[in-house]
C-alpha positions as CSV (number, residue, x, y, z in Angstrom):
1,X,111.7,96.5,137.5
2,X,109.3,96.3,134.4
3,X,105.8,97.4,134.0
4,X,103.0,97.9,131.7
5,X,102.2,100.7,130.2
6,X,99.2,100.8,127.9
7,X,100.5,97.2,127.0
8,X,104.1,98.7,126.2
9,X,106.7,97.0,127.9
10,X,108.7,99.9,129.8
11,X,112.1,99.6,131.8
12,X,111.8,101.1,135.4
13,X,114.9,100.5,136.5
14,X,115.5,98.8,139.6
15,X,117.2,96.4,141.7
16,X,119.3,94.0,138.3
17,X,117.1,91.0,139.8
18,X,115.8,88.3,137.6
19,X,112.6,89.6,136.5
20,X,109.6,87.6,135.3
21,X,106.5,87.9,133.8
22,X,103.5,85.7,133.7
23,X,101.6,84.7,131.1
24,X,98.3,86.3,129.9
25,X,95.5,84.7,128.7
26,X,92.4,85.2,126.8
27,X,90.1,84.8,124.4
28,X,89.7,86.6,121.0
29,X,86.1,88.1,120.4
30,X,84.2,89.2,117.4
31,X,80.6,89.2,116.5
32,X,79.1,87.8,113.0
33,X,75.9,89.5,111.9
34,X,75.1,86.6,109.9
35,X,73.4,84.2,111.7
36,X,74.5,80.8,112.1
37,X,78.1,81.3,111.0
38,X,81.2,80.4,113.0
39,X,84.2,82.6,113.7
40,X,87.1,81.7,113.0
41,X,91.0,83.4,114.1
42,X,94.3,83.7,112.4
43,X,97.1,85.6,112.9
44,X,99.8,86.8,110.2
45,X,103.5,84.6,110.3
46,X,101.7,81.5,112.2
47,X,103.2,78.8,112.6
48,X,101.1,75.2,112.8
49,X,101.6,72.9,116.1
50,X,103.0,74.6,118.6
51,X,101.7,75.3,121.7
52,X,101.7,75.0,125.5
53,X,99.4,72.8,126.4
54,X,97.1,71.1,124.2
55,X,94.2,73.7,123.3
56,X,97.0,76.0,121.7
57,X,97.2,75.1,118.0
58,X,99.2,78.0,116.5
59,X,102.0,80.4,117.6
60,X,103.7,83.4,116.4
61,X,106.9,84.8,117.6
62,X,107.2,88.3,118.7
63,X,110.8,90.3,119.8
64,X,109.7,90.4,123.3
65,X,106.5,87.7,123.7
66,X,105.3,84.5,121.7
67,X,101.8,84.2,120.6
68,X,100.4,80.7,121.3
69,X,96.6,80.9,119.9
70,X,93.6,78.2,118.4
71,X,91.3,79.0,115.5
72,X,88.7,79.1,118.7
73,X,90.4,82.2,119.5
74,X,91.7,81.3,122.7
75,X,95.1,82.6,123.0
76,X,98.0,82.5,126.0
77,X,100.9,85.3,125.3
78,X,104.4,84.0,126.8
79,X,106.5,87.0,127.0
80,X,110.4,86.6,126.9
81,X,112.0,87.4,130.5
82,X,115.5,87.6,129.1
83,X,114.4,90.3,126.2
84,X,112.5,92.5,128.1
85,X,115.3,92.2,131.1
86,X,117.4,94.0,128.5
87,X,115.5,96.4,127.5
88,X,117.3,100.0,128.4
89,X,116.0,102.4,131.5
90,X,113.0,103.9,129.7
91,X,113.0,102.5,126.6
92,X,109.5,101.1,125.5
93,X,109.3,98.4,123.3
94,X,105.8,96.6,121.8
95,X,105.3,93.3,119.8
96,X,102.0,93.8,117.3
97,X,100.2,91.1,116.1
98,X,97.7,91.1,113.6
99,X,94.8,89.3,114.4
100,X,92.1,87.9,111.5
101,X,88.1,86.7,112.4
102,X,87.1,85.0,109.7
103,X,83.3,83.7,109.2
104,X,83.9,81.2,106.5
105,X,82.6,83.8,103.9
106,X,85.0,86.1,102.0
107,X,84.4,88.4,104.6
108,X,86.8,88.8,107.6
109,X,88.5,91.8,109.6
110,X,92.0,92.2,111.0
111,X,92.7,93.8,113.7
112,X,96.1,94.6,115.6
113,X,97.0,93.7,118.9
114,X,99.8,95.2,120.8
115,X,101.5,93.7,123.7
């Protein structure tokens, strides 16, 4: 069986079952000192219109998940049951995303997510 550990992807071992992982989702969340400004989120490779479900604008593929995220910052992470099934005993194995919150200024900071 899989788990996480600290958001790594790590092969337990187990019983060669089909494994499978729900989704996770969430929102992004950043804070703008300036007042009255709006936040807005990108991530680095992203493609337009893809999504599932209709809120989920964006996407971005990852070896062992797939991104699906609005410039709202709500975001749903599909991971990939057949790439993380063949992952070896032990081996641990991330996706990173970079993730931008932008405020419409030509200020903006990135941060990276790891799943």
């Amino acid at each position: 069986f899989k788990t996480f550990s600290n958001q790594y992807l790590v092969e337990q071992g187990g019983s060669g079952a089909d494994d499978s992982f729900a989704p996770v989702t969430g929102t992004f969340a950043a804070t703008d000192p300036d007042t009255g400004g709006s936040i807005t989120y990108s991530v680095v490779g992203q493609l337009a219109g893809f999504g599932p479900g209709a809120i989920y604008t964006h996407k971005v593929e990852g070896a062992y998940s797939t991104l699906h995220f609005n410039a709202a910052g709500q975001y749903v992470i599909v991971y990939k049951d057949d790439a993380i099934i063949a992952l070896e005993y032990g081996q641990n194995r991330a996706d990173t995303y970079s993730v931008t919150a932008n405020d419409g200024t030509q200020n903006s900071s990135t941060q990276t997510l790891a799943v």
